[in-house]
One Martini backbone bead per residue (centre of mass of N, CA, C, O) as a GRO file, in nm:
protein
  329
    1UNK     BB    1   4.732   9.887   3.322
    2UNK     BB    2   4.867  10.059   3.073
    3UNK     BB    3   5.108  10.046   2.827
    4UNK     BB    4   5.422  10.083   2.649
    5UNK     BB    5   5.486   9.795   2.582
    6UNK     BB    6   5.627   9.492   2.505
    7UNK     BB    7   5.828   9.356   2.689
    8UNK     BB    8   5.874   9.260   3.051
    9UNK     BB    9   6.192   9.131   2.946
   10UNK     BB   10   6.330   9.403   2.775
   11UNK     BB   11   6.281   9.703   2.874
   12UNK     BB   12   6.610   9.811   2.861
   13UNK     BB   13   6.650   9.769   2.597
   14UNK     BB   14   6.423   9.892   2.440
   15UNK     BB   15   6.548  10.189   2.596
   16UNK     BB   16   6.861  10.190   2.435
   17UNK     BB   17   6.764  10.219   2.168
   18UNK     BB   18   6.599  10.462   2.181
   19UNK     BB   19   6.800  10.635   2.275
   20UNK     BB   20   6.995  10.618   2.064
   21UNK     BB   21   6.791  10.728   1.849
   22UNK     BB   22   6.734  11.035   2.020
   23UNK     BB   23   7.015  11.115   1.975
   24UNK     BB   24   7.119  11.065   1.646
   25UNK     BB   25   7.460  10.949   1.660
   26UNK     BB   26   7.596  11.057   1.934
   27UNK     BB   27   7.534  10.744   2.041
   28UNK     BB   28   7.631  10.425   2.197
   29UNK     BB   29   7.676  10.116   2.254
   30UNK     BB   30   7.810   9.897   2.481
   31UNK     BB   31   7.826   9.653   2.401
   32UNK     BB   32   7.646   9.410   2.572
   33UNK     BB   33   7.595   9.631   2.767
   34UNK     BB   34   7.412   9.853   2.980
   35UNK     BB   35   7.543  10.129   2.771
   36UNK     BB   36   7.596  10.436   2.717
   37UNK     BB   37   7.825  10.643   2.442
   38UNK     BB   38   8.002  10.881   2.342
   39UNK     BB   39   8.154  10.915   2.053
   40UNK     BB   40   8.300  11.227   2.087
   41UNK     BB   41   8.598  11.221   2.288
   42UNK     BB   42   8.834  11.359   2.368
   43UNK     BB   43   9.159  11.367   2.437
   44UNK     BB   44   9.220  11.419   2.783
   45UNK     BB   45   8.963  11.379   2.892
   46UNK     BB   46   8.758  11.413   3.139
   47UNK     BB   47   8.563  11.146   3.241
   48UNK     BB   48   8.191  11.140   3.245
   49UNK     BB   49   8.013  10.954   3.472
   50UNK     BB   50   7.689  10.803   3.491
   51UNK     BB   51   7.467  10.638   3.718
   52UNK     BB   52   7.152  10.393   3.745
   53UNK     BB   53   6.852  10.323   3.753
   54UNK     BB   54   6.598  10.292   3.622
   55UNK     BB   55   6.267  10.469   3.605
   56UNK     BB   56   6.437  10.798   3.608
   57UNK     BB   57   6.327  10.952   3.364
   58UNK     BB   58   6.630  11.106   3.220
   59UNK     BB   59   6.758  10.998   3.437
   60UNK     BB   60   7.088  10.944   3.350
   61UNK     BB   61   7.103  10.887   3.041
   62UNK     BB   62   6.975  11.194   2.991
   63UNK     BB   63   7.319  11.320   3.036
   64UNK     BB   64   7.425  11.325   2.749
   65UNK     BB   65   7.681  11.590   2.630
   66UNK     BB   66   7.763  11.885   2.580
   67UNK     BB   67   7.900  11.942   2.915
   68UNK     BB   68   7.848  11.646   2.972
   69UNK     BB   69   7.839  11.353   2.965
   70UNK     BB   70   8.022  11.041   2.829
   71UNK     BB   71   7.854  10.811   3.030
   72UNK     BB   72   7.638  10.537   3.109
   73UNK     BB   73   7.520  10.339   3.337
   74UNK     BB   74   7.276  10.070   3.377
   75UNK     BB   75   7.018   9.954   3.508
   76UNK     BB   76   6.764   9.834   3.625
   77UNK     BB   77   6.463   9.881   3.808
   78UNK     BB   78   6.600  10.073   4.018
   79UNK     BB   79   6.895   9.896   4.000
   80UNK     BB   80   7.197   9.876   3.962
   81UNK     BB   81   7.466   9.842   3.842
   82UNK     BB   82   7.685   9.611   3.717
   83UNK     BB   83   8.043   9.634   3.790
   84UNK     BB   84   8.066   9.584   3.456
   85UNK     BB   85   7.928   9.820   3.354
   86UNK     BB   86   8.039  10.022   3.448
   87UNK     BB   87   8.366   9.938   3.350
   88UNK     BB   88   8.278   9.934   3.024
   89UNK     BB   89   8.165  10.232   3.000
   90UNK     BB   90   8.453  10.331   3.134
   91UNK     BB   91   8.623  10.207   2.890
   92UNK     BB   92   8.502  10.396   2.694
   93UNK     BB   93   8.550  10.703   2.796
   94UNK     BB   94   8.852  10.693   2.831
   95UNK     BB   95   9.126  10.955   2.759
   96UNK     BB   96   9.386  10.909   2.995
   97UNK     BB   97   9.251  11.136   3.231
   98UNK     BB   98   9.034  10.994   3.404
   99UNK     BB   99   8.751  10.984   3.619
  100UNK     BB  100   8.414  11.064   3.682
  101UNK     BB  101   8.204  10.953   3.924
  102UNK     BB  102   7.826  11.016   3.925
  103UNK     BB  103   7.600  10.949   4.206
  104UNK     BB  104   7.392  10.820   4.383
  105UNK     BB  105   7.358  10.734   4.737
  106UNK     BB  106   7.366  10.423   4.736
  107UNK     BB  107   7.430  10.102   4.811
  108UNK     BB  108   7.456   9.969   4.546
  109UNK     BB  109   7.597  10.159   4.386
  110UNK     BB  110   7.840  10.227   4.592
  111UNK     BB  111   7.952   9.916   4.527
  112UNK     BB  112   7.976   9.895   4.222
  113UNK     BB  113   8.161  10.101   4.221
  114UNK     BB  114   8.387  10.031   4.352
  115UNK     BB  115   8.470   9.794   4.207
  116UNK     BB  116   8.536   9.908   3.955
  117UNK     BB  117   8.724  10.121   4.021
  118UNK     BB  118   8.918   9.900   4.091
  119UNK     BB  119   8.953   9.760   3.845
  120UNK     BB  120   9.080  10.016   3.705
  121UNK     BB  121   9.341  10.032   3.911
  122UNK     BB  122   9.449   9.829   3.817
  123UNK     BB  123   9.495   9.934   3.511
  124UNK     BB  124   9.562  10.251   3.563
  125UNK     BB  125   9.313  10.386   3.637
  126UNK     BB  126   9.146  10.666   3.738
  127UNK     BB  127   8.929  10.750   4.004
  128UNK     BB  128   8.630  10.975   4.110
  129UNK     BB  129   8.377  10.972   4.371
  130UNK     BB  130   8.058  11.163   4.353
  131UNK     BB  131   7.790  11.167   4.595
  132UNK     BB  132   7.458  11.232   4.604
  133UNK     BB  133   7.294  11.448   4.871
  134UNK     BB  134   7.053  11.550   4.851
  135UNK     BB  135   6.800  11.479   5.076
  136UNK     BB  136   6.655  11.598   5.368
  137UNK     BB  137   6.476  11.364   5.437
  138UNK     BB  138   6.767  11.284   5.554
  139UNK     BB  139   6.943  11.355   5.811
  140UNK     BB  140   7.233  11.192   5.732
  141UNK     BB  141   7.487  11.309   5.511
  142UNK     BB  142   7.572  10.958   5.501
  143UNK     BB  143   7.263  10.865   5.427
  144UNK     BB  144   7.167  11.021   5.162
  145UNK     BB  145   7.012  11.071   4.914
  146UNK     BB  146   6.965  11.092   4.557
  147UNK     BB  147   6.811  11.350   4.375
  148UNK     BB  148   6.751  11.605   4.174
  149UNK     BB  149   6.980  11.764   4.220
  150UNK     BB  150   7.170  11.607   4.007
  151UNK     BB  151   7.098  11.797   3.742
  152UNK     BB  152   7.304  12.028   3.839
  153UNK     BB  153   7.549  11.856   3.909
  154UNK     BB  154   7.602  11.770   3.604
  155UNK     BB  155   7.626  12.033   3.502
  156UNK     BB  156   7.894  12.079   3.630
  157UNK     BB  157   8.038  11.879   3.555
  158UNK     BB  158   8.069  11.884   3.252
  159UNK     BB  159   8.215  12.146   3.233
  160UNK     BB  160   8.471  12.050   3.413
  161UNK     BB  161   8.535  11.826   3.261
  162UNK     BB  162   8.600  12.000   3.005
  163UNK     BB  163   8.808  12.245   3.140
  164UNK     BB  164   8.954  12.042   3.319
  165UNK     BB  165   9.250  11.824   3.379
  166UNK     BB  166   9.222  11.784   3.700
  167UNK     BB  167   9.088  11.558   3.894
  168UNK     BB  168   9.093  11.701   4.182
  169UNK     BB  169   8.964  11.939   4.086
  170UNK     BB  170   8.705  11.781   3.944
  171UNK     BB  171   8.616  11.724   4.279
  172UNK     BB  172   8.622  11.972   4.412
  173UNK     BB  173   8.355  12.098   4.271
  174UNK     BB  174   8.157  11.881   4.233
  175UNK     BB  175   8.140  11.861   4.575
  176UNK     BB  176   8.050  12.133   4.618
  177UNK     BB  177   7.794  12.125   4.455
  178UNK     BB  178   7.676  11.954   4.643
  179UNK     BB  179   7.731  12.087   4.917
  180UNK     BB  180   7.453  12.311   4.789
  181UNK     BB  181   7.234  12.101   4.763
  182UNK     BB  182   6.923  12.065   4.779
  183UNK     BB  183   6.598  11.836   4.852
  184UNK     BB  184   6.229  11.775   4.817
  185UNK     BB  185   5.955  11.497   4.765
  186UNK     BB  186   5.636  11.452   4.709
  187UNK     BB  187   5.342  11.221   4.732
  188UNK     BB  188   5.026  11.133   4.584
  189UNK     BB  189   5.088  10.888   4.397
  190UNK     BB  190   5.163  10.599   4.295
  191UNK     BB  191   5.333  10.409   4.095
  192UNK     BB  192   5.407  10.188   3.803
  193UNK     BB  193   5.604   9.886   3.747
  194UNK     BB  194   5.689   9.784   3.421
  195UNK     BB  195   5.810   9.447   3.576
  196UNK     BB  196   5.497   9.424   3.734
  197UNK     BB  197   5.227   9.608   3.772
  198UNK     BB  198   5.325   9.725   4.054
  199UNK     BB  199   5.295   9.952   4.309
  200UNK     BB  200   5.544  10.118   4.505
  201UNK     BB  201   5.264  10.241   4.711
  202UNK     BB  202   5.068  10.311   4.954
  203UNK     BB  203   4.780  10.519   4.986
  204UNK     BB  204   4.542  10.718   5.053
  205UNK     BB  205   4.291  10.915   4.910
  206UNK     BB  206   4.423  11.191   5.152
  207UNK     BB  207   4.703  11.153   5.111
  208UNK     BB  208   5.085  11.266   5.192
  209UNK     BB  209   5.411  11.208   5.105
  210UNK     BB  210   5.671  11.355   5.248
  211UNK     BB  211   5.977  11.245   5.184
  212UNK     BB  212   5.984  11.074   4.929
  213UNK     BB  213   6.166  10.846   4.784
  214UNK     BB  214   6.256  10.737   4.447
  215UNK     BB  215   6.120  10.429   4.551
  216UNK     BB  216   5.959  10.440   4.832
  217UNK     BB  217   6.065  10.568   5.064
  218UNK     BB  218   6.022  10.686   5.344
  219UNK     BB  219   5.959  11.018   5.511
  220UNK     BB  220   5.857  11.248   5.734
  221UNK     BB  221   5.512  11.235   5.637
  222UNK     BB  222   5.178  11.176   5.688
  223UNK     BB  223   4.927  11.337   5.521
  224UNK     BB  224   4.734  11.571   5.446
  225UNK     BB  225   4.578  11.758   5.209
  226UNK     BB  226   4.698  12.078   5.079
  227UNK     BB  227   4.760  12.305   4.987
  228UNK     BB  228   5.070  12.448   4.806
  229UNK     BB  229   5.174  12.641   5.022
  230UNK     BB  230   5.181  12.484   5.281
  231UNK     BB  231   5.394  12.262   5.140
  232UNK     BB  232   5.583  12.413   5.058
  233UNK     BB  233   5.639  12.553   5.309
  234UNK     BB  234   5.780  12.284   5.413
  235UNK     BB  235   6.001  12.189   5.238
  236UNK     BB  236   6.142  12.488   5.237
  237UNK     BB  237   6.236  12.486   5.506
  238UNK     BB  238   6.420  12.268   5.517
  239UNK     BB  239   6.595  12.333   5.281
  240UNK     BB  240   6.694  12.628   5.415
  241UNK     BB  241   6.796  12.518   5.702
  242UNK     BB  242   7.003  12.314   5.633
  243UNK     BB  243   7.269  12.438   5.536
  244UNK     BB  244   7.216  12.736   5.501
  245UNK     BB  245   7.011  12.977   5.362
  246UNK     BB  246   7.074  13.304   5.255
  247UNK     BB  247   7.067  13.624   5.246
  248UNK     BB  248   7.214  13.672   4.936
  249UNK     BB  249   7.169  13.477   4.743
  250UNK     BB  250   7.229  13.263   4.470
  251UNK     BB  251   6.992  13.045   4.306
  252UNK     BB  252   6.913  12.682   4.146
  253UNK     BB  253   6.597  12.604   4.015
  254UNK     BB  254   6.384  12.267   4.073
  255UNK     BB  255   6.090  12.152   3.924
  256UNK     BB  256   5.988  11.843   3.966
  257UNK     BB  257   5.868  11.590   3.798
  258UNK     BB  258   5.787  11.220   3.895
  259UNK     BB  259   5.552  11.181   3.640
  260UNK     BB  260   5.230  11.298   3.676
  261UNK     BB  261   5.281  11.614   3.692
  262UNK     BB  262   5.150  11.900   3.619
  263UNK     BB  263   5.256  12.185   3.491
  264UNK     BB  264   5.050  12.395   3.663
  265UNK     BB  265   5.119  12.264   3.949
  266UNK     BB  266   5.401  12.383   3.956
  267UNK     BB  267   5.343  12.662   3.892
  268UNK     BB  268   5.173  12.669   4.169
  269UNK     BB  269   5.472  12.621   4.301
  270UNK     BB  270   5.639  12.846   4.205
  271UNK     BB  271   5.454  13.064   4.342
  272UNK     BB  272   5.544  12.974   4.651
  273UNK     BB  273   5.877  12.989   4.599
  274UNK     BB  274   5.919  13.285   4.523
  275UNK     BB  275   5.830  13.397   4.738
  276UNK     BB  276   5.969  13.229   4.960
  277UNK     BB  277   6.272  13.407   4.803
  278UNK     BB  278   6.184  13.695   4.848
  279UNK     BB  279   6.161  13.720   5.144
  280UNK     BB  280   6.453  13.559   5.200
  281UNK     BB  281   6.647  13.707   4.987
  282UNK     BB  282   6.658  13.526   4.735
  283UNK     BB  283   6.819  13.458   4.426
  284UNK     BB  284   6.706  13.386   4.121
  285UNK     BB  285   6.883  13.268   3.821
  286UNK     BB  286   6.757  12.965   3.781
  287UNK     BB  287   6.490  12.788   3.604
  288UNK     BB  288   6.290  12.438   3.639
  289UNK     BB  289   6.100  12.266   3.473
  290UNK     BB  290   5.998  11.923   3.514
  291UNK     BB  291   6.145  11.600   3.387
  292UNK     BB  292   6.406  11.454   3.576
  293UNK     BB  293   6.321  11.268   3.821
  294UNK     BB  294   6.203  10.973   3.817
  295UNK     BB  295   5.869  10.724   3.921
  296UNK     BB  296   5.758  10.659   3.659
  297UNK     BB  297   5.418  10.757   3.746
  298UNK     BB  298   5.422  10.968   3.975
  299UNK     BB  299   5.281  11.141   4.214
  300UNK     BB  300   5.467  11.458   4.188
  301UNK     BB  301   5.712  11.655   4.380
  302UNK     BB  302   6.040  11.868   4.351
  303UNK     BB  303   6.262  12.095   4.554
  304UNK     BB  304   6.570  12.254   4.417
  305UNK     BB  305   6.876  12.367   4.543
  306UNK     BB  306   7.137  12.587   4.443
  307UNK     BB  307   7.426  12.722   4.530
  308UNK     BB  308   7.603  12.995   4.430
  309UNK     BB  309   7.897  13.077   4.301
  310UNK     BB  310   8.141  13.201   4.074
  311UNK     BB  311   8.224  12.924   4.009
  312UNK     BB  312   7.995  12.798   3.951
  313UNK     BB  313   7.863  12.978   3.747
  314UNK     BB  314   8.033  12.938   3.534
  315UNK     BB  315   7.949  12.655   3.477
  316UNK     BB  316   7.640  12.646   3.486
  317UNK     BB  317   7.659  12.859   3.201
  318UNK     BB  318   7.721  12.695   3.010
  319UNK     BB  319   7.719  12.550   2.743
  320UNK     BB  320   7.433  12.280   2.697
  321UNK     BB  321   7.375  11.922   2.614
  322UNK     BB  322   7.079  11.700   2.606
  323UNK     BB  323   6.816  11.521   2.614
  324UNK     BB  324   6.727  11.664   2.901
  325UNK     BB  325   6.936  11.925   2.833
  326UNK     BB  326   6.897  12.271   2.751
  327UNK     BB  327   7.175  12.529   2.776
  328UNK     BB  328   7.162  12.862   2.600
  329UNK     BB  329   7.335  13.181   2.643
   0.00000   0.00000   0.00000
């Protein structure tokens, strides 16, 4: 495989340069370590932190700005941030009223966010931490992946921190939008490491694995290649029964590329999500298409709903910027 890389040693630094420069001057590196934060954050605001692994650009790293992020904790590739990048991230970012911390649901992200965490409570700063957890290929709600939902979810936190002083408020809000989002996304082609040159998982050349996970973990069927209509129609099956959504709500739709599907594909599979949301009278009030929590350059796509009531709608529609979203109504 060709890639655009120097050294398979240095990918991550490499990567946080560039950050910093695509940003233009509105963030910088914290010290030494793997994290980047905003120049400018007001005193008193509820800082938010969100953090995770590399790999899935361009989150997490990729939604600092304006109602969104205040800094992110970068991992290796797949692999969580350690306890004092947190830690360090943390501590660039707090403002005096507490942090809220944002991030998947994995083993590892839970056990380092939370040393952290401690870390910081020694210290007398505060945190609360909302862990995303959509992806219905997941049965147990206490052990379900975060996967493309939390781009939604960013957005809801990012706004709610910038607008509430009290940190309970913000972690109450921020978990109802967890808490009404669902996702599922299915793979046709592995990704490859670009710290090994080797790829994420195999499958067949006629096959597709339904609810895999962005790191490659299995999903809930291994199927034969089929139409985009019935293939949408079953996952958004899941999503729709597991919450459940029902006729009369308003969510907001997001049609994920995983890396390397093309934008005509989303389209054609917009068109089976509209229908099928059309009939179940289901209201889209904003849809998002594009790149948005990636694995490496793998073939795939996810769909994400979140359940809108008036209060997260508020929020959802603040004016918003950041290198992977912008978002001005």
């Amino acid at each position: 495989m060709k890639h655009l890389i120097n050294d398979r040693s240095h990918l991550i630094e490499d990567m946080i340069d560039g950050l910093v420069a695509a940003y233009g001057g509105s963030v910088e590196k914290v010290g030494h370590v793997n994290a980047i934060v905003k120049k400018n954050i007001k005193d008193g605001k509820i800082a938010l932190l969100v953090g995770g692994g590399s790999g899935h650009e361009p989150i997490y790293h990729g939604l600092i700005g304006e109602n969104m992020a205040d800094a992110a904790a970068i991992g290796h590739i797949f692999a969580s941030p350690n306890p004092d990048i947190i830690y360090q991230a943390a501590k660039a970012c707090h403002r005096g009223n507490g942090i809220l911390f944002v991030y998947g649901n994995y083993a590892g992200d839970n056990m380092n966010f939370d040393i952290a965490s401690e870390m910081l409570a020694d210290e007398g700063i505060e945190v609360k931490t909302v862990r995303i957890n959509d992806d219905t290929a997941t049965g147990d709600p206490e052990s379900r992946r975060g996967i493309s939902g939390l781009f939604f979810v960013v957005k809801i936190a990012g706004a709610v921190c910038a607008a509430v002083t009290n940190l309970d408020e913000a972690y109450r809000i921020v978990s109802k939008a967890v808490s009404r989002t669902r996702s599922m996304g299915t793979a046709f082609e592995p990704g490859t490491m670009l710290n090994t040159g080797k790829p994420t998982f195999t499958l067949a050349q006629d096959e597709i694995e339904i609810g895999m996970g962005i790191h490659g973990e299995p999903g809930v069927e291994v199927a034969r290649i089929m139409p985009a209509h019935e293939l949408v129609g079953i996952m958004l099956q899941r999503i729709l029964d597991d919450l459940p959504y029902t006729a009369g709500d308003e969510v907001a739709l997001l049609l994920n590329d995983l890396g390397s599907c093309t934008c005509m594909e989303l389209l054609i599979a917009l068109k089976s999500v509209s229908e099928i949301l059309k009939q179940r009278d289901i209201k889209v009030v904003y849809t998002h298409i594009g790149k948005v929590s990636t694995t490496m350059d793998m073939k795939g796509f996810s769909i994400s709903l979140m359940q809108l009531d008036d209060e997260l709608k508020s929020y959802f529609f603040t004016n918003a910027n950041s290198l992977a979203f912008d978002f001005f109504r």
